[in-house]
C-alpha positions, 0 to 999 in steps of 0.5 A: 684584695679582690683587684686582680690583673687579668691580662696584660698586653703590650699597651694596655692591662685588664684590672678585675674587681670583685666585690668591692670594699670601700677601700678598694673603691677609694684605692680606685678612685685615688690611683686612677682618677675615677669618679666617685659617683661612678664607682658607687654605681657599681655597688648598687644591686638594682641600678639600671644599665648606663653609659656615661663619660667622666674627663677620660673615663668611659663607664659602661653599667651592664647587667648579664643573664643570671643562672640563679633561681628566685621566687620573687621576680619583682625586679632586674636584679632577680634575674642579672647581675652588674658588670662595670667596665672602665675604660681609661687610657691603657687600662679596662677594669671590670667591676662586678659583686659576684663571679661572672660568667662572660668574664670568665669566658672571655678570660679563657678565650685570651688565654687559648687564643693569646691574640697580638692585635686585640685591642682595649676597645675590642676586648670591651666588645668581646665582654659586651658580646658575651653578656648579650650571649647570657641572655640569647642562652635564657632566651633559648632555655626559656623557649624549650620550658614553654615547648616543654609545658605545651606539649603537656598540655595538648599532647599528653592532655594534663591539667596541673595547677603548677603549669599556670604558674610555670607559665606565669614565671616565663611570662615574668622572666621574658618581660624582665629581660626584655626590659634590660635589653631594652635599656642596654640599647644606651650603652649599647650604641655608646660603642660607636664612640670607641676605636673600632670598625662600624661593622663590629659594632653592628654585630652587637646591636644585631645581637642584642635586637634578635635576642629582644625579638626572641624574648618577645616571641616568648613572651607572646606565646606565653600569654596565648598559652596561659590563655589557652590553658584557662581556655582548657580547663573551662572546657573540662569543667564544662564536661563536667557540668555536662555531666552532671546535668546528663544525670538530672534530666534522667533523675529529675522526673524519677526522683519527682515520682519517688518523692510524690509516693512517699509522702503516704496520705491515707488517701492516696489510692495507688498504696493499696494497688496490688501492682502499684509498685511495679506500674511505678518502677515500669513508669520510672523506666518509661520515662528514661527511656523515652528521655534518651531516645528525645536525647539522642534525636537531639544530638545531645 
């Protein structure tokens, strides 16, 4: 049975749920009067984050910061997964599909620490305050694959066509967590409603406002680097045509020359000059010549 007693304490316990069944929810709901609505809701892979009050239940939805790497970045369930916590009387229940990463910490930290004055309320925020943590910990991963990719493209000077794409993956992780964090402001605030000191519930919204503020500086300079990029490449393929037209101005008139001679009329009298062959070739060297000193002079 995956309902497991994580810590107990003196006046309340800590319940955690792991990939729930449909008997452990009903369990739930029978032993400790939990709306059904509420308990489906964790089992709902793209559900957004929530807070909502049921006779003396207190439900926070969460979603934290996920290590795992998908292709398709469509929605929020690509890039986090749910937490469920359960706030009733004497009791928290954490509710979530697969292993989580702040209850484990937060699991470990009790242990060690084993405080006498933590209470249900505040061992709620430690879990909020962890997942805000699983996103500062992307954010932070985010920012050094972009310093990555910039200091590949100005200071090694490369231009592979995977780095457009990488820039494009960050572009849509950084708009997708921003997003999350911006609808966790709703359950966010809802802390204020516990028993706990206003200055500990500051802590979590200033956590949760730093870390939208580095996603959306990594979010904007991902787009100037995309825009840089594409700026980049048009430039060298600019070099190229710059090249390749360098080339025509010096073979355009030769060419020209060599295509006139070889059309060989019976009237045409140079055929028959003795020297005819080396007055073109020295008036095909003229020509050249005098294309780049023109060149030259015009800086080009």
């Amino acid at each position: 049975m995956p309902i497991e007693q994580k810590y107990k304490h003196a006046n309340w316990e800590w319940l955690d749920v792991i990939a729930p069944t449909e008997e452990d929810l009903q369990f739930l709901h029978e032993r400790y009067h939990i709306n059904e609505m509420l308990l489906e809701d964790t089992i709902d892979p793209n559900h957004l984050p929530k807070y909502e009050e049921v006779d003396q239940v207190k439900f926070f939805l969460t979603r934290e910061s996920t290590d795992l790497e998908r292709r398709a970045l469509n929605n929020i369930s690509d890039i986090s997964s749910k937490l469920g916590i359960f706030l009733v009387p004497g009791l928290i229940i954490t509710m979530h599909r697969a292993q989580s990463k702040s209850i484990n910490k937060v699991y470990e930290e009790l242990l060690k620490e084993k405080p006498d004055d933590i209470t249900r309320d505040r061992l709620a925020l430690r879990l909020a305050l962890k997942i805000i943590k699983t996103f500062d910990d992307e954010s932070n991963t985010l920012l050094e694959i972009m310093d990555a990719i910039e200091n590949e493209i100005f200071l090694k000077n490369t231009n592979q066509t995977n780095q457009i794409r990488r820039l494009y993956n960050l572009k849509r992780k950084s708009g997708l967590n921003t997003r999350i964090l911006n609808i966790s402001a709703e359950w966010i605030t809802k802390f204020k409603n516990l028993d706990l000191q206003e200055v500990e519930v500051m802590d979590l919204l200033d956590k949760q406002k730093d870390v939208i503020a580095d996603f959306d500086h990594v979010n904007a300079q991902t787009v100037n680097l995309i825009s840089m990029f594409l700026a980049l490449s048009d430039q060298k393929a600019n070099q190229v045509m710059k090249l390749l037209a360098i080339y025509s101005v010096y073979f355009l008139p030769i060419t020209f020359i060599a295509g006139i001679y070889g059309m060989n009329f019976d009237n045409m009298p140079e055929l028959h000059h003795k020297n005819g062959y080396y007055f073109t070739l020295g008036l095909m060297l003229l020509i050249v010549v005098i294309t780049f000193i023109y060149m030259r002079r015009k800086r080009w």
